[in-house]
N, C-alpha and C positions, 0 to 999 in steps of 0.2 A: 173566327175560323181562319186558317191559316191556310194561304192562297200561294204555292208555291209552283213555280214554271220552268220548263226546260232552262229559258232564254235568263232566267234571274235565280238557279239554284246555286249555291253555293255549296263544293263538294270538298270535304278537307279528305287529306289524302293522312294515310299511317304506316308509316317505313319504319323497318326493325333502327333500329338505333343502340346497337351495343351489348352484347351480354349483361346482366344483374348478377352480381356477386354480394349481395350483401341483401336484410330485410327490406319488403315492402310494405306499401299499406292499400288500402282500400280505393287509396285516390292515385293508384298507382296504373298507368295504361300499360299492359306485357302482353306478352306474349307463353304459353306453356305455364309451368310451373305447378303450383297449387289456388285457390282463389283466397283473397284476402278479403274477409267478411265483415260489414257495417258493425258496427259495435252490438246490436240490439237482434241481429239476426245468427240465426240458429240453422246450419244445411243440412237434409239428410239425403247425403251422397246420392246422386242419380246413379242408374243403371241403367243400361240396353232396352228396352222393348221387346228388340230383337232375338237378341242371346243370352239377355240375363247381367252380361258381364257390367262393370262398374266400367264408366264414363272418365273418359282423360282431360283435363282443364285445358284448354284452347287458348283462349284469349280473355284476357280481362280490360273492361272499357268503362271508366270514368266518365259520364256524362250526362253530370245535371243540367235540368233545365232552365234556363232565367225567368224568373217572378215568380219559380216554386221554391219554396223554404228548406226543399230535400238534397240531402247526398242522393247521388244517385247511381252504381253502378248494375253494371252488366255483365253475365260470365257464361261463357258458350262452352261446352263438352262435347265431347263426342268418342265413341267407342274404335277401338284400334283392330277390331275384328278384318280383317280383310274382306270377309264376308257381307261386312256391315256397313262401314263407314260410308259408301256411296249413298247411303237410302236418309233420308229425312226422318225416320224412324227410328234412326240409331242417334240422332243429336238431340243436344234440349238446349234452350238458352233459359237465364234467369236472370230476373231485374231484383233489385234489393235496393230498399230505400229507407232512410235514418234521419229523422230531425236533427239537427243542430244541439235542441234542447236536451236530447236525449243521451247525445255526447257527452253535455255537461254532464248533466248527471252523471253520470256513469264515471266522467274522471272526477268529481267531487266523492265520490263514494272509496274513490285510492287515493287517499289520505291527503287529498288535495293539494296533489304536484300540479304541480306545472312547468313547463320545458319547451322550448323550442321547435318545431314540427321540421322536423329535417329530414327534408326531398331532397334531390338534386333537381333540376330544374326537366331531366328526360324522366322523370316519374310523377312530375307535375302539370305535366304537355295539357294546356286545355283544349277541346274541342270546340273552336269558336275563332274566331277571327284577333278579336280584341288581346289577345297573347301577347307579351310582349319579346320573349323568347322563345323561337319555335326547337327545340332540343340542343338550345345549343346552352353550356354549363354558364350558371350564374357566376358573378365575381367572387363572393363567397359561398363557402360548403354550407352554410346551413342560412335559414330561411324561418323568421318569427312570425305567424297567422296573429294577428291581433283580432282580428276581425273573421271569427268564420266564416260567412254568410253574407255576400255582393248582391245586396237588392238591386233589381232593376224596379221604375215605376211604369214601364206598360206591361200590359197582359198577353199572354198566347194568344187570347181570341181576336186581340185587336189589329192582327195581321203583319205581326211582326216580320221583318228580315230573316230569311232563316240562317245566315252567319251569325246573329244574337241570339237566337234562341238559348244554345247553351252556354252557361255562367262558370269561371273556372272555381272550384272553391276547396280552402287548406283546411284539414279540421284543428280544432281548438288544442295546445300540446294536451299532455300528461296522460294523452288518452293511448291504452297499448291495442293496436292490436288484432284482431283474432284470424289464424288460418285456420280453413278450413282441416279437418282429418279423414285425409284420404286413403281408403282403404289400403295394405299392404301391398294386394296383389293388381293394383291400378297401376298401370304404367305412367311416369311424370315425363312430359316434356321439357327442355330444357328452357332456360326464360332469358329474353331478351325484353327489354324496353321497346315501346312503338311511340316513335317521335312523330309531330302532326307538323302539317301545312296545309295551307290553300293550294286546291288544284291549278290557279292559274298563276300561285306561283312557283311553279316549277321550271320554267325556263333554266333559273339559275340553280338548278338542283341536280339536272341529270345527267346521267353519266351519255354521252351522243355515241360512244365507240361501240357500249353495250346496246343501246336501241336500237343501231345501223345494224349494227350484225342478228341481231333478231328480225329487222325485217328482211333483212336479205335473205335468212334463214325461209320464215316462211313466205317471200315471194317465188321463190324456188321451187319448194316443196308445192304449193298450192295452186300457181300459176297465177295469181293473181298482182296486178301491179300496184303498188302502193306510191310511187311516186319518187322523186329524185329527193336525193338527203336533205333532210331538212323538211320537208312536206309535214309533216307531226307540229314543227312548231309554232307554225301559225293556229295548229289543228283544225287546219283543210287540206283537202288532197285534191289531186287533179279529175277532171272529170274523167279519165279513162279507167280511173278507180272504182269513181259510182258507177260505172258501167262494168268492168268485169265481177267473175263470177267463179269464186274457190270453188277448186277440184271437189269437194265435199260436198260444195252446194250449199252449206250455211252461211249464209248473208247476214246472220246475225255474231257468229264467232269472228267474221270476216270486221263488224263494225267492234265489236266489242276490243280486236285487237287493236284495229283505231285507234278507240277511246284513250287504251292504256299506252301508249307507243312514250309519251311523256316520258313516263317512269314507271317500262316496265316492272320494276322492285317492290311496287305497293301491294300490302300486304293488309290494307281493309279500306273502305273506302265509307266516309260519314255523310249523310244529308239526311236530317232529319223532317219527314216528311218528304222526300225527293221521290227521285225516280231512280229506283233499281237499273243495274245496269246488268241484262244478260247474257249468258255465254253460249247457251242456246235455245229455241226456240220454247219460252214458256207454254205450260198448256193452255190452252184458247181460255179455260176459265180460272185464271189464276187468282181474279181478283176476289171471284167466289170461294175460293181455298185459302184462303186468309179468313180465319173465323175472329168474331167478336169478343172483346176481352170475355175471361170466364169467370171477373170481378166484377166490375162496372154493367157491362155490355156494350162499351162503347167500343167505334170502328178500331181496328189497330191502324198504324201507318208503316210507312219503309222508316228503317233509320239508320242503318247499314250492311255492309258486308262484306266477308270474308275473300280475298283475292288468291288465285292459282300460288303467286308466289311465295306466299306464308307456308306452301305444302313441303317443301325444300328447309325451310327451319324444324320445322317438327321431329326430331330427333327425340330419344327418350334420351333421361338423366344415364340411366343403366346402357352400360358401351356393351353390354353381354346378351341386350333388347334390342330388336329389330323391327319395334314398336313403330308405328308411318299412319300416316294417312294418307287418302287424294280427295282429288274435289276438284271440281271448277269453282264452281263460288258458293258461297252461303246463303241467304239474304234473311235477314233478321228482319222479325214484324215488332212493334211493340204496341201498347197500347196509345192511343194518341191523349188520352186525359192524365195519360204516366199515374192511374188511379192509385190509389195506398189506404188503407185502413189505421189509425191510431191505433196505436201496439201491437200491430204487426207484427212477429217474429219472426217469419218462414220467406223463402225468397218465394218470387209470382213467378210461372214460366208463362213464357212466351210462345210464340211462335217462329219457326222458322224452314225455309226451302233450300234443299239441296240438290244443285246441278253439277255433273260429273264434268271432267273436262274433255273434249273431243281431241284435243289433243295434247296431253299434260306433260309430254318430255318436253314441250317447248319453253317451258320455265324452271325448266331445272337444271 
């Protein structure tokens, strides 16, 4: 069992990194666009709940786990209704999972090419510590996977670190392939690459002119004191901090800005099995709204989510669409045994919660 604590989570952070101009693949972390689908899985497009309407691809997340044999991604939607988007009932997230072996096959059955797997290195971003370039471009354009599949020899149960848990991994070449087909009249978000780091190392990441000025923004606005410049970077504040109290009275959006003052520009934030961070006050029985996988039965856990400032990317491809969303944050559940059945074809969905932002022109 995997024993994870405030004092020792390890939370990697995912900042836009760039527009995509060109094909990706399944091991690709973006932003918008369409979802790029495991070779063996088969989508049929989500729709609304709500309103019927067909569902807009969000964000796609690369993130298998170490000492499991799986690709593993993840692909969150959500409906552009203005009417909708706010409620938990208009989103779906789904996990989709692919052997190794199954790849092969599948490129042994096209006339047995084989080729190169060529990422760049911001579409290859692992979610894990062990990375050796966090988005920033390899010396050469292309990139050989000899090796699909990074064993590790301990197990999940055995209490591992959670900055190892996830294994980065390239698939084998010659394999093409497959997007999703998104209905016509679905609106596409424009796609951006999401480059990863560790949150503590952000020091040397952030822009200080834009954080200062957001908090000056809302110490203003709120009344609340957040401390002399610089206060975020130790990430402590003065005690006259933990004692005041926003004009609004949420002491929870008051720490969540905190949290993020780093880099306010993160646009998801990862810890698997961690602790959600909220925007504002969860309902008292949250943990009872997190239902049991509807595969396995086993618990789900947190594994990420979606931040205010990815709401500000969300642009449709169509300049003629006025396509948006908002949000405070997301929070994604998944299953914690990441269960899978042998020949699988359909993605699993998930669970996940949606809180509005209390006050969302502040990251825009």
């Amino acid at each position: 069992m995997i024993m994870a604590t405030a004092a020792h989570e390890t939370v990697l952070i995912g900042i836009c990194d760039g527009a995509i101009d060109k094909n990706t693949s399944y091991c690709t972390n973006k932003i918008g666009d369409i979802p790029d689908l495991l070779p063996v899985i088969t989508l049929q497009y989500p729709t609304c709940t709500l309103c019927q309407k067909g569902l807009s691809h969000v964000v796609q997340v690369y993130c298998p786990i170490a000492a499991s044999p799986y690709h593993r991604t993840i692909n969150v939607f959500a409906c552009t209704n203005p009417q909708c988007y706010g409620k938990s009932e208009s989103w779906i997230v789904l996990r989709s999972q692919c052997l190794d072996d199954d790849i092969k096959a599948l490129s042994g059955r096209q006339d047995n090419k084989s080729a190169p797997c060529k990422e760049s290195s911001m579409s290859r971003t692992d979610w894990c510590d062990e990375a050796d370039d966090w988005g920033v471009e390899d010396e050469q354009n292309t990139h050989t996977c000899s090796d699909p599949v990074q064993t590790v020899t301990d197990s999940i149960s055995a209490g591992m670190d959670v900055s190892s848990k996830l294994q980065g991994l390239c698939i084998d070449g010659g394999v093409d392939h497959q997007n999703a087909l998104q209905p016509t009249d679905v609106p596409t978000f424009k796609s951006f690459y999401i480059s990863v780091m560790e949150e503590t190392d952000l020091d040397g990441f952030r822009d200080t002119d834009h954080e200062n000025e957001l908090l000056r923004q809302y110490e203003e606005r709120e009344g609340v004191i957040v401390g002399e410049t610089g206060s975020c970077e130790s990430g402590e504040a003065p005690e006259e901090y933990e004692m005041a109290k926003a004009k609004h009275g949420d002491e929870v959006f008051t720490n969540f800005m905190k949290k993020i003052c780093l880099c306010p520009e993160q646009v998801l934030r990862y810890s698997w099995s961690g602790t959600p961070l909220f925007i504002t006050d969860p309902p008292s029985n949250i943990k009872e709204m997190v239902p049991c996988c509807g595969h396995c039965g086993g618990p789900r856990i947190f594994e990420f989510q979606l931040m205010p400032a990815l709401v500000s990317l969300l642009c449709s491809r169509d300049k003629s669409s006025e396509s948006a969303l908002e949000f405070g944050t997301v929070l994604v559940y998944t299953c914690k045994n990441s269960c899978w059945k042998s020949g699988l074809a359909v993605a699993v969905e998930e669970f996940l919660f949606v809180q509005p932002d209390p006050d969302q022109k502040l990251f825009k």
